[in-house]
Structure formats: C-alpha cells, structure tokens
C-alpha positions as CSV (number, residue, x, y, z in Angstrom):
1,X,91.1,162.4,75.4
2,X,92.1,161.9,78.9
3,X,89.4,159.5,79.8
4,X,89.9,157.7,76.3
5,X,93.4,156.9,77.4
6,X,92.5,156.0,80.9
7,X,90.0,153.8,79.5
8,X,92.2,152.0,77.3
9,X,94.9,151.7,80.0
10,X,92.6,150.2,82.0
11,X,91.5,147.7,79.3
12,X,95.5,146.5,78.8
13,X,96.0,146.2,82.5
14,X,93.0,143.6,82.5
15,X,94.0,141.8,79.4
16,X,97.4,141.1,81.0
17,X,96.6,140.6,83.9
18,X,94.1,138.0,82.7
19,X,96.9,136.4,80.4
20,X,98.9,136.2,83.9
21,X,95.7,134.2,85.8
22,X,95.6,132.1,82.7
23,X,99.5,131.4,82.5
24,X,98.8,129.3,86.3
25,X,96.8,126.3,87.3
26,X,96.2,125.8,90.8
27,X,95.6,122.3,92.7
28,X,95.3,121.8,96.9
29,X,97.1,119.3,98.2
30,X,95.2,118.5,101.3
31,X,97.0,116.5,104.3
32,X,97.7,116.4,108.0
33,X,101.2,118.6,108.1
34,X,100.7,119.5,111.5
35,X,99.1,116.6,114.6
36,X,100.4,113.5,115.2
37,X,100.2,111.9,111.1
38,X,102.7,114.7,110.3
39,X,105.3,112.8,109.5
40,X,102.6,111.2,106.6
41,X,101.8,114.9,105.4
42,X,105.5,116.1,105.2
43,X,106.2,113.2,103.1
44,X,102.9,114.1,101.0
45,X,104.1,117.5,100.8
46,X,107.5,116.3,99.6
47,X,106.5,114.0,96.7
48,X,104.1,116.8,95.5
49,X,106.6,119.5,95.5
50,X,108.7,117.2,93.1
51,X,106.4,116.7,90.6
52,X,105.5,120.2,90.5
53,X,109.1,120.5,90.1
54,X,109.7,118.5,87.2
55,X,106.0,119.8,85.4
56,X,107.2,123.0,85.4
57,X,110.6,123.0,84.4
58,X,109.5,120.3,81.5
59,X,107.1,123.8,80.4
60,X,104.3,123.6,82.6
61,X,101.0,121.9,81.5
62,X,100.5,123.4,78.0
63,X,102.6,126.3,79.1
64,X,101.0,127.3,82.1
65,X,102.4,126.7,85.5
66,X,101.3,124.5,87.7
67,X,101.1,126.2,91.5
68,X,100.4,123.7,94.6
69,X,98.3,125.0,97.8
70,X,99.2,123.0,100.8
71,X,96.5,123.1,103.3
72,X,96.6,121.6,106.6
73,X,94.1,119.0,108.0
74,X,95.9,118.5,110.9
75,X,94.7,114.5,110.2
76,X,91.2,115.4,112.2
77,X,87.9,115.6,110.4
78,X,86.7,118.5,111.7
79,X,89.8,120.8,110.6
80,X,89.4,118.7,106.9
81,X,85.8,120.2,106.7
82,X,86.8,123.6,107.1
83,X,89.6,123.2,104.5
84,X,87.4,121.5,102.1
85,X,85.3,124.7,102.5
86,X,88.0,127.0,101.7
87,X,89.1,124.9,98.9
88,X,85.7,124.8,97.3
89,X,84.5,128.2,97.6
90,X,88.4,129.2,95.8
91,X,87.4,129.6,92.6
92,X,91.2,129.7,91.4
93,X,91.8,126.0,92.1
94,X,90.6,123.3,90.2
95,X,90.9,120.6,91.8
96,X,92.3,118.4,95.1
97,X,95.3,115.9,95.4
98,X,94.2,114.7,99.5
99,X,92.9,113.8,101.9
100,X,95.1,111.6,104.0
101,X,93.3,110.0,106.5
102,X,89.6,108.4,105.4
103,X,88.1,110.7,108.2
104,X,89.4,113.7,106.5
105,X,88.8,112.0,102.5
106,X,85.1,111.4,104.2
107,X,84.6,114.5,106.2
108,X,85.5,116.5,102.5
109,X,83.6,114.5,100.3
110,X,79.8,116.1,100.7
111,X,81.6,119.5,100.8
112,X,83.6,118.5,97.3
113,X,79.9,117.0,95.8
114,X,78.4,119.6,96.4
115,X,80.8,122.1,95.0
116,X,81.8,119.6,92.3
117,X,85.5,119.9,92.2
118,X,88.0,116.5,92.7
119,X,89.3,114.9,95.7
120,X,91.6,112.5,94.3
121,X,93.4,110.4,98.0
122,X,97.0,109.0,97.8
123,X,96.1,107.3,101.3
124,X,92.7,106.8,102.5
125,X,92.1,103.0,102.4
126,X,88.7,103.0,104.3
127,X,86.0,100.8,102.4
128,X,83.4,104.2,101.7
129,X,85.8,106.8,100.9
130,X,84.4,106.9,97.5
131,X,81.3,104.8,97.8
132,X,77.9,107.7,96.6
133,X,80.6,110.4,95.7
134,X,81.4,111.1,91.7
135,X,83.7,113.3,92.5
136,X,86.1,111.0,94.9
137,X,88.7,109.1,93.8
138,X,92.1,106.9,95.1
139,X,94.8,105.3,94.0
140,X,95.4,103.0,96.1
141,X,93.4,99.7,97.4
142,X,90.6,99.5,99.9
143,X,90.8,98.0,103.4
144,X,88.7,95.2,102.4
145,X,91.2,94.5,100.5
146,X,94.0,94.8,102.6
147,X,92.1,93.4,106.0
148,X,91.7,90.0,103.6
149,X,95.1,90.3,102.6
150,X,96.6,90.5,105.7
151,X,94.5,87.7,107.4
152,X,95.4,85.5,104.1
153,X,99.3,86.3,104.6
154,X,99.6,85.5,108.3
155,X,97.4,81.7,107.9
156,X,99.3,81.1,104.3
157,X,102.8,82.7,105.2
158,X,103.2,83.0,108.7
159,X,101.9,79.3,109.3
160,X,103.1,78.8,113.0
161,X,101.3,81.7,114.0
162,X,97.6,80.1,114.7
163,X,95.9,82.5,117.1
164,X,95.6,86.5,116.4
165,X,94.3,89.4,118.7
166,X,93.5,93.1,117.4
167,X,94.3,96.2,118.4
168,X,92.4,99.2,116.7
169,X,92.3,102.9,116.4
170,X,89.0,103.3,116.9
171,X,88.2,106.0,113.8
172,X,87.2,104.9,110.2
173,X,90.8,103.8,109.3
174,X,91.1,101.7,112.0
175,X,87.6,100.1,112.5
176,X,87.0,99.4,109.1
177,X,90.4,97.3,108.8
178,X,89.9,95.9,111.6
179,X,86.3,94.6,110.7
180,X,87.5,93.6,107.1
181,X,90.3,91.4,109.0
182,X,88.4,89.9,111.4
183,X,85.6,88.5,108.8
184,X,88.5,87.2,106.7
185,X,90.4,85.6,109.7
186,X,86.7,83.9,111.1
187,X,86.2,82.9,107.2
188,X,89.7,80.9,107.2
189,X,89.8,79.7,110.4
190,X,92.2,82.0,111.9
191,X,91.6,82.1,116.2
192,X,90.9,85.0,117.1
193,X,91.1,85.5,120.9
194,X,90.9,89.4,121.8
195,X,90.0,92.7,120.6
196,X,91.2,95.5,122.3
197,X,90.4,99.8,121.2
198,X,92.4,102.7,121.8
199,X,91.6,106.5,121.1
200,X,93.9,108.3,118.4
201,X,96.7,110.3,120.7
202,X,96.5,108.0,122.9
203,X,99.8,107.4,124.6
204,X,99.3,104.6,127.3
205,X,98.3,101.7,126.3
206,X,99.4,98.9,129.2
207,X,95.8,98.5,130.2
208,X,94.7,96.8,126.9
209,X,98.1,95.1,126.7
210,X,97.8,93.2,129.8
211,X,94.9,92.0,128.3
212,X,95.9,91.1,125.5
213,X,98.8,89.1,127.2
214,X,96.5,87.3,129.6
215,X,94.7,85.6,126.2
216,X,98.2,84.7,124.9
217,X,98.0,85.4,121.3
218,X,100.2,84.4,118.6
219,X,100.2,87.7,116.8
220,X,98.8,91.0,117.5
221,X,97.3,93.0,114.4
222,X,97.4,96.4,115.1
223,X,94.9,98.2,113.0
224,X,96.0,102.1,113.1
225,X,99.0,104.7,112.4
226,X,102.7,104.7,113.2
227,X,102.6,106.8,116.5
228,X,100.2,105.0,118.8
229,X,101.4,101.3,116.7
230,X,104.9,102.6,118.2
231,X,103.9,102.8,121.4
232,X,102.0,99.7,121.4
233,X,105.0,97.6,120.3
234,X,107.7,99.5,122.6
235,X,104.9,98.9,125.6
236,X,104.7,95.7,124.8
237,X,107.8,94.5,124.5
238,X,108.4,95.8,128.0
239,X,105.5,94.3,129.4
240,X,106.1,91.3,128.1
241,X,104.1,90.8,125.4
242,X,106.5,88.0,122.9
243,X,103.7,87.7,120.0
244,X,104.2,88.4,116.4
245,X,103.6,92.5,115.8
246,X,101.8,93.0,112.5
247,X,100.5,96.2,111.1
248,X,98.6,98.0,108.5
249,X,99.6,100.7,106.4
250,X,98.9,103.0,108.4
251,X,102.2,102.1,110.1
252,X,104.3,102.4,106.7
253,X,106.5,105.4,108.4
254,X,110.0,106.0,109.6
255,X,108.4,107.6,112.4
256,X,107.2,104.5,113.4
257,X,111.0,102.9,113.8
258,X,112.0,106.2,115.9
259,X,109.3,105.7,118.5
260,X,109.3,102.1,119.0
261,X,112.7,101.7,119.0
262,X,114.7,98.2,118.9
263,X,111.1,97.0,119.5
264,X,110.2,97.8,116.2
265,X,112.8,94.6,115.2
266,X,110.9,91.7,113.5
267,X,107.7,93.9,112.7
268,X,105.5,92.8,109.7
269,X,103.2,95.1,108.2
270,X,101.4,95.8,104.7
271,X,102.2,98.6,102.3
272,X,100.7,99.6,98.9
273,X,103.7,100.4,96.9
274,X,107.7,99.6,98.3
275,X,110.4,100.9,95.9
276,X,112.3,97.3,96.3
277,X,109.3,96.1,94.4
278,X,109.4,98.7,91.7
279,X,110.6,99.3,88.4
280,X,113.3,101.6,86.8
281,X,110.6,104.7,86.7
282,X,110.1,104.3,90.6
283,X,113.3,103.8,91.5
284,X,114.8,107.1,89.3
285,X,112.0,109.0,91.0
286,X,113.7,107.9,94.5
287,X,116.7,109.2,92.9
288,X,115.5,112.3,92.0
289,X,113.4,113.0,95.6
290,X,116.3,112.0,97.7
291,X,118.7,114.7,95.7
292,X,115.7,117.2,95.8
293,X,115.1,116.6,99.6
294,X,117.8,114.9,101.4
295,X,115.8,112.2,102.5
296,X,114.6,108.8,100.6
297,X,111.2,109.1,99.4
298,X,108.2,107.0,101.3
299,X,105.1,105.3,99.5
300,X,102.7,108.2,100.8
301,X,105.7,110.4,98.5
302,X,105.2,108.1,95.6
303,X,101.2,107.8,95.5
304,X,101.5,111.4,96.0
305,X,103.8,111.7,93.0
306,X,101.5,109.8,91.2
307,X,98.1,111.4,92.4
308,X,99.5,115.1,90.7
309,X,100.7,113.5,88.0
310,X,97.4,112.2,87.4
311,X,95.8,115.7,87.9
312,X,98.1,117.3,85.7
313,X,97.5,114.7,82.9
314,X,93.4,115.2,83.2
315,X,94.6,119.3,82.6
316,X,97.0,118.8,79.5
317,X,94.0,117.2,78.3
318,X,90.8,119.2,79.2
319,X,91.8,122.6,80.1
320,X,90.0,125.3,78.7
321,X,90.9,128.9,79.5
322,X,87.8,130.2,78.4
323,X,85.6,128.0,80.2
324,X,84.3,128.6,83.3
325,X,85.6,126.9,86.6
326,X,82.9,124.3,87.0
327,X,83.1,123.3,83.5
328,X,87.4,122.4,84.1
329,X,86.2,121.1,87.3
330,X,83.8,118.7,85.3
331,X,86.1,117.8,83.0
332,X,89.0,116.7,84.9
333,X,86.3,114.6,86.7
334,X,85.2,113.1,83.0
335,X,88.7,112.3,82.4
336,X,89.7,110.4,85.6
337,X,86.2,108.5,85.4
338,X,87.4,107.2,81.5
339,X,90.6,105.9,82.6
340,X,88.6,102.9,83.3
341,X,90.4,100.0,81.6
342,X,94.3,98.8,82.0
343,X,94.6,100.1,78.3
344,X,93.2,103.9,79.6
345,X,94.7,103.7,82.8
346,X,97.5,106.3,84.2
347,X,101.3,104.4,83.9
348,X,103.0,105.9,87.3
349,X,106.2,104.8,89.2
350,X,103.5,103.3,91.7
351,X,102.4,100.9,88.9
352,X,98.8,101.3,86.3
353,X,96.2,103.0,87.9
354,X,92.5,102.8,86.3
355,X,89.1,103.3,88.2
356,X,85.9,101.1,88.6
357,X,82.4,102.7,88.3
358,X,83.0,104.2,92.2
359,X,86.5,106.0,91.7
360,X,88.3,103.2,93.5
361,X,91.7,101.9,92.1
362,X,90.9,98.3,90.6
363,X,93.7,95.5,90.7
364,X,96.4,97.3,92.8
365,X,98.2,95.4,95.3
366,X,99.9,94.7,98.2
367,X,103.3,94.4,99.7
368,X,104.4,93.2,103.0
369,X,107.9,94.6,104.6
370,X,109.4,93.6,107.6
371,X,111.9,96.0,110.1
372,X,115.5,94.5,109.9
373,X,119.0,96.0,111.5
374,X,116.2,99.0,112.2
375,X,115.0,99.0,108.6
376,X,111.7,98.9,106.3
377,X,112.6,96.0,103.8
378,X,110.7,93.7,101.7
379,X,109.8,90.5,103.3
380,X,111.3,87.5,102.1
381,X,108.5,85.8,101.4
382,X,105.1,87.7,99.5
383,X,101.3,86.4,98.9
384,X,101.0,86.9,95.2
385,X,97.2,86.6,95.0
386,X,94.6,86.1,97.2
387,X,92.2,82.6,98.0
C-alpha cells in the first residue's frame, strides 16, 4: 500500500511539475553586455526586457510565460562561440534573439546549424551574416547596402564634399562596410585619397590621423563602433583634422556623444530605424521604454523590440507542448522563412519586416542623423532611394 501511494505521489509531482516546464518558453538574448559595445548590449537588454514585459502581462504566448536568458558575448567572437554552445546544447530554450556584432552573429552561426535552433540579429549588418545558414536571420539591412548608401548620400547630398578617406575597424563590421563603400564611391566618382586601419580597443589613433591629414580629405568615413569613432573624431579635432566626420551604424550610440565630446558637433552618420522617422506604434513604444527604464530608448532597443516580438509571434503560432525541442526549433524557423512577402511580413514599430530566400530583411532602409546642441537628430536633408 505504502509503495502504491509513493508511486502515485511520485506520478503527481511529475505531472505538475511538467505542467510548470510547459507553463514557460525560454529565448537567449545574446549580446556584448560587458567589453567595450556595452553600451549596444545594455540597450539590447533594455528593449528586450520591455517586450517581455508587455507579452507577459497581456497573458503570455498562449498562456505560457515567456522567460529571457541574457548571455554575454562580451562583443568578441570567441566568447560568442562558447555562448552559442551553451545555448544550443540548453534544451529548454528555443530559440536566439542576438548576436550583435557580425563577428559574434558569424562566430554562432555553424554552432546554431548544426544544432538547428534560430539566431534571429537586431544588429549585425555584415554582407554573410546569413549567406549558407537556414537558420540565420536579421532585421535589419546589409552593409552593401548601407556602404552604397552612404557613398550615394555624401556625392548626391553633401555635394561640396568631393574627396573621402576611410577609416576602418579592421573586423567583419568594419571591413566589409568599408569595402561595400569604397566600390560604390570608385563606381560614382567619389575621390578617394586614403585608407587608414585600426584594431578594435584601440585607443590612440594620431598615427593614422596625421595621415589622413597630410592627403587633405574632404570627409572622413569612419567604418566601425562608437568608442574608437569617438576617439577618432575628439583626436582629430585636436590635431587638426577640419574634414566632414561621417559614420556608420555602428556609431548610432550616446556613448559615442560622451567620449567625443563637443567634437562629436556636426557628425553625420547612418542609422536603420530613428524614432523622428517613425510612426505612432514606435513612438508609444519610446513612451513606454523611457517610463520602464528612465532613459529614451535607442534603435539597437527598437530592432530588439522587434526581433522578440518576432520570436514570440513564430510561438503563438507553432508551439507544440508535446513535441519535441527540435521539432519547435523547426518550426519557428518554417515560420520566419514564410514571412516572405510585404503581405506575410511582421508589422513592428521599426517598420514591415519580411525575409528573402537567405534570412536577410528585404526593402528596409536607411536614415541619416546628424549631432546638434550635443544631440542625435534627423538630418535635414534624406536620400529617399538609391541610383
């Protein structure tokens, strides 16, 4: 009788606590919160933990709760290779909102094949983040894309400006841009009169400045992220150096106004999403985030936003309790792959989102802000389409 009862006890504890596994879903969110892009990961971390926010107090994704693990790349690829191995091998968590940084999207991606589970990247731009990989996906545009773009925006906008030199990280992010705006800039006509590399952490950077200088350039491009770009400029400016500063993306942080100071005055640079460009869903989103968190939200926030609100759509839609992990893996993968036209596509505050055959975002575009009074703010003038 006794061992009939144990029995039986044993059986109820499993059955509720397998009810209790079931009740939660569990996504990584995968990003450099520690290391010099920190500033990128805390604002990834921010616009994540609002849309779990809202998920769960709107009931969850079909009354389960939806739990995010924040796991720390430290924006190198050897530290994203080790978390894409402990994300993988977790058979609790079904899929990936990361990386960051292309290295980290690129140093995953194998790992994430071969375990077939979803990296889906609110930020790597580098052309072959998703290029081979089924299981890769972005929402955001390439650096083909924005290379073009920016070489387009300084010859058709910026028309006084006729000779350009670059300045480039040189890792994936910042060789690839830097190689998708040079071919556009020799394709237009552009003169292009130096090209100068720096190391990531780098943190003295007069050598390639003087340089630079010496070849008297109209603009310099700076192809990298907002720490060393702030360095550059603030160097710059003290050396010297009067030419137009433009940057990338990869520059599309407050950090970057703190560390290069009044130099930062007068800087151009490109951004995928801006919230002055953005319709009533964006901008009650900012609402929300800055009464959340205290602060204003960022684009990496808002393509974060977006990139779990994608994943949580693809489990309202597919998730099976009874199936096995790879199968909801699978799935979620099969559902991000089908929104492949505008009319499938995911509606977001960062505007429609919809894949081509590779994973990567088709027909988003790009914004260009200027620093004012110490300020990100929309530039007066914007390239609607490209030539």
């Amino acid at each position: 009788m006794r061992n009939w009862l144990t029995g039986l006890l044993i059986i109820g504890l499993v059955s509720i606590f397998g009810c209790e596994q079931q009740k939660e879903l569990k996504v990584a969110v995968a990003a450099p919160y520690t290391g010099g892009a920190a500033a990128f990961g805390e604002m990834i971390r921010r616009g994540a933990e609002l849309k779990q926010k809202e998920i769960n107090e709107a009931g969850g994704i079909n009354g389960m709760k939806l739990t995010l693990l924040f796991e720390d790349d430290a924006g190198k690829g050897s530290e994203a290779s080790l978390v894409a191995e402990r994300i993988a091998s977790n058979p609790q968590i079904v899929a990936v909102v990361g990386h960051f940084n292309s290295s980290c999207s690129l140093a995953g991606q194998k790992i994430y094949d071969r375990a077939g589970i979803v990296e889906l990247s609110p930020g790597s731009t580098a052309v072959n983040v998703c290029e081979g990989s089924p299981w890769t996906f972005r929402n955001l545009y390439r650096d083909d894309f924005q290379g073009k773009f920016i070489a387009q925006y300084i010859d058709n906008v910026l028309t006084d400006l006729e000779s350009v030199a670059v300045f480039f990280d040189n890792d994936d992010y910042g060789r690839g841009l830097r190689n998708a705006f040079v071919s556009e800039a020799e394709r237009i006509g552009l003169n292009l009169v130096a090209s100068e590399a720096y190391e990531r952490d780098s943190t003295n950077f007069k050598a390639q400045l003087t340089s630079i200088k010496s070849k008297n350039p109209d603009a310099i491009f700076i192809s990298g992220l907002f720490q060393e770009a702030g360095l550059i400029v603030k160097q710059g400016r003290e050396a010297g150096v009067t030419a137009q500063f433009f940057g990338a993306d990869g520059v599309d942080s407050p950090d970057f106004l703190t560390i290069a100071g009044s130099a930062a005055e007068g800087v151009y640079l490109t951004t995928p999403f801006t919230f002055g460009a953005a319709g009533a869903e964006a901008k009650q989103m900012a609402a929300n985030f800055e009464a959340f968190h205290g602060v204003a939200p960022d684009t990496w926030a808002a393509l974060t936003y977006d990139a779990v609100g994608m994943i949580a759509e693809a489990l309202e839609k597919t998730y099976n309790a009874d199936a096995a992990i790879a199968d909801n893996r699978t799935a979620i993968r099969e559902h991000l792959a089908s929104l492949d036209t505008p009319e499938e596509g995911y509606k977001g505050v960062t505007g429609l989102t919809y894949f081509d055959i590779n994973g990567d975002t088709v027909n988003k575009p790009a914004y260009v802000k200027i620093v004012k009074d110490g300020q990100f703010v929309a530039a007066e003038k914007q390239l609607l389409e490209l030539k």
